[in-house]
C-alpha positions as CSV (number, residue, x, y, z in Angstrom):
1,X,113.4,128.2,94.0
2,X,114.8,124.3,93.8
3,X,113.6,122.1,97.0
4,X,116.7,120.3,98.6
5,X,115.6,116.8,97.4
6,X,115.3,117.9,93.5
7,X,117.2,116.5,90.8
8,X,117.7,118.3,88.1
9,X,118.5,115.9,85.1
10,X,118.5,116.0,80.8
11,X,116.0,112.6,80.4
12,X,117.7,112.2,76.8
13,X,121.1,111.2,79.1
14,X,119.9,108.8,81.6
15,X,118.2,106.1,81.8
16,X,116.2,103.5,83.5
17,X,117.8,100.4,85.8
18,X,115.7,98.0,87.2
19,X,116.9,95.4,89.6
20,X,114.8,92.6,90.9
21,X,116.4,90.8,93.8
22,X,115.2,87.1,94.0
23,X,113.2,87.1,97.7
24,X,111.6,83.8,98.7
25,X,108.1,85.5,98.5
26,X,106.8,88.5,97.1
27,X,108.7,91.6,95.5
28,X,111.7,93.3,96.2
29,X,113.3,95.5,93.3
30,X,116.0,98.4,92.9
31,X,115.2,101.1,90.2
32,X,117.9,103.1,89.1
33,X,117.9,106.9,87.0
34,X,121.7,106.7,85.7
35,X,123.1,109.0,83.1
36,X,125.3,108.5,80.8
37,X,128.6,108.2,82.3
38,X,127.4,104.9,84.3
39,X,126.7,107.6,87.6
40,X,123.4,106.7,89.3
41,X,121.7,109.9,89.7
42,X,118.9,108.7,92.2
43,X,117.3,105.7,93.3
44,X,114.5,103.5,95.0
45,X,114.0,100.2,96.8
46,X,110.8,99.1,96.5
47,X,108.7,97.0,98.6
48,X,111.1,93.6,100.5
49,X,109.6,90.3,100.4
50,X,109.6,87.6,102.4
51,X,111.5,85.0,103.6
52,X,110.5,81.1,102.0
53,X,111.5,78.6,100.7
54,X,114.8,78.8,103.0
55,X,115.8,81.9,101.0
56,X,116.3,84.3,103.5
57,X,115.0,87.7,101.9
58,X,116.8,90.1,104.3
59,X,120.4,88.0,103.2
60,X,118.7,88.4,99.4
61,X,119.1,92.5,100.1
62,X,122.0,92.6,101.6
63,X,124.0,90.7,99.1
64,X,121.6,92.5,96.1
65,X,122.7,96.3,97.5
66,X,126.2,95.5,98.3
67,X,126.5,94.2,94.3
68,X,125.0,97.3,92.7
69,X,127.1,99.6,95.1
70,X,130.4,97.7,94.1
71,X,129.2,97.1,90.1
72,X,128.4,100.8,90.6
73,X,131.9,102.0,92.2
74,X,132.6,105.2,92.1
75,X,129.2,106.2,90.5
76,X,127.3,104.8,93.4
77,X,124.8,107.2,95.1
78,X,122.5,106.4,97.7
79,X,118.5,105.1,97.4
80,X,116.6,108.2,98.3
81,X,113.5,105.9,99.2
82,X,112.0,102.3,100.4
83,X,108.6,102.0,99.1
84,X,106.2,99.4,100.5
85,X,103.1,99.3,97.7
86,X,100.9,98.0,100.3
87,X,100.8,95.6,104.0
88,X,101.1,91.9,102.7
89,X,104.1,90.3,104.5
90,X,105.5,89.5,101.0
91,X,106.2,93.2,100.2
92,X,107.4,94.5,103.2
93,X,109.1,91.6,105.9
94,X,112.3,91.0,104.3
95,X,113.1,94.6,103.8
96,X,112.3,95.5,107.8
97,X,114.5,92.5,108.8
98,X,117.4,93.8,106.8
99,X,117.1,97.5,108.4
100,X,116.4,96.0,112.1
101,X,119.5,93.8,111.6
102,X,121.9,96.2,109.4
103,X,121.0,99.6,111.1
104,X,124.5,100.6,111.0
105,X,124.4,100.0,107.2
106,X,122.0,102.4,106.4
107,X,124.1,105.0,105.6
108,X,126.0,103.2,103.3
109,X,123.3,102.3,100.9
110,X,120.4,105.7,101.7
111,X,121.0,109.4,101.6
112,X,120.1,110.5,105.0
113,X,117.5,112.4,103.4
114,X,115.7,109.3,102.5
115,X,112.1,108.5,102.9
116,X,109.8,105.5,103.4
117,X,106.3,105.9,101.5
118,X,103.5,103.9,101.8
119,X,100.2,103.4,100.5
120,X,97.1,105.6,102.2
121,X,95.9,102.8,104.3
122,X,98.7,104.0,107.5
123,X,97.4,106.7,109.8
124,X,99.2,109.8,108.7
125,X,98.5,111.0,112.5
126,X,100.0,108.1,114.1
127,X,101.6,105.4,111.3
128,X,103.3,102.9,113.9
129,X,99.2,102.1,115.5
130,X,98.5,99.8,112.9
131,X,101.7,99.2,111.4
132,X,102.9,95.4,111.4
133,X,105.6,95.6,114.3
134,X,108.8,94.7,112.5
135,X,107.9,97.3,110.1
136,X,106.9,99.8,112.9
137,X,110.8,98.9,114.6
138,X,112.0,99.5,111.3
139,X,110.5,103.0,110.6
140,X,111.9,104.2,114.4
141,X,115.6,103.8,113.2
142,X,114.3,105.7,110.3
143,X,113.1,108.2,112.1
144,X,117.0,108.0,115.0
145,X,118.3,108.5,111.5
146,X,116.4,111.4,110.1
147,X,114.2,109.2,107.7
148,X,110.5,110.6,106.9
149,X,107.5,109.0,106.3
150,X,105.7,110.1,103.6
151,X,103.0,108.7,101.8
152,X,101.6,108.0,97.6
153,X,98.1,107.1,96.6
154,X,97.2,104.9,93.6
């Protein structure tokens, strides 16, 4: 039996795109599986940086995700995830700010069967308690929008 989020692909027809969008501070990349006809099979965002510098890193995503959707056209399909790798404000800020200020956006650029993982150091029982508050605001449109949390160890 196939789960509902599987993908079923041939790895000799797709490959790998990495994106990495240009935040003030920190990381912030795209990583694409797309097959051979230029259609993006799935896809993450992970971590968001922050803003510095006077680059605004929320403005950096925006314009980054709008790009690949349009250089993508027709073969655009939507990030399945947002990863942050772990709580420095460098890897997660900008990405928070660009959900808390384009909520209505989030369907254009995530399935709605996307999920946020993070790192072990969250309480699974209760993951806003110690969660940095623009993230925690973040993750509660997530969850008005069916997102999940789920979570990866290193």
């Amino acid at each position: 039996m196939q789960h509902a989020n599987t993908i079923q692909v041939k790895f000799d027809k797709i490959h790998v795109a990495t994106y990495q969008f240009p935040v003030g501070l920190g990381d912030c990349s795209v990583h694409l599986l797309v097959d051979e006809n230029g259609t993006v099979v799935s896809g993450f965002l992970m971590d968001g940086g922050k803003d510095a510098g006077g680059v605004l890193a929320a403005k950096v995503i925006d314009d980054g995700l709008r790009l690949l959707a349009a250089a993508y056209g027709s073969g655009w399909n939507k990030l399945r995830a947002w990863v942050v790798t772990h709580w420095d404000e460098d890897h997660y800020m900008g990405m928070a700010n660009w959900i808390v200020n384009n909520r209505t956006d989030l369907q254009d650029f995530f399935t709605e069967e996307a999920r946020f993982y993070t790192g072990p150091e969250i309480d699974k029982k209760n993951p806003y308690k110690d969660m940095p508050e623009p993230v925690a605001d973040a993750l509660r449109l997530f969850t008005e929008t069916r997102w999940m949390v789920g979570y990866f160890y290193f």
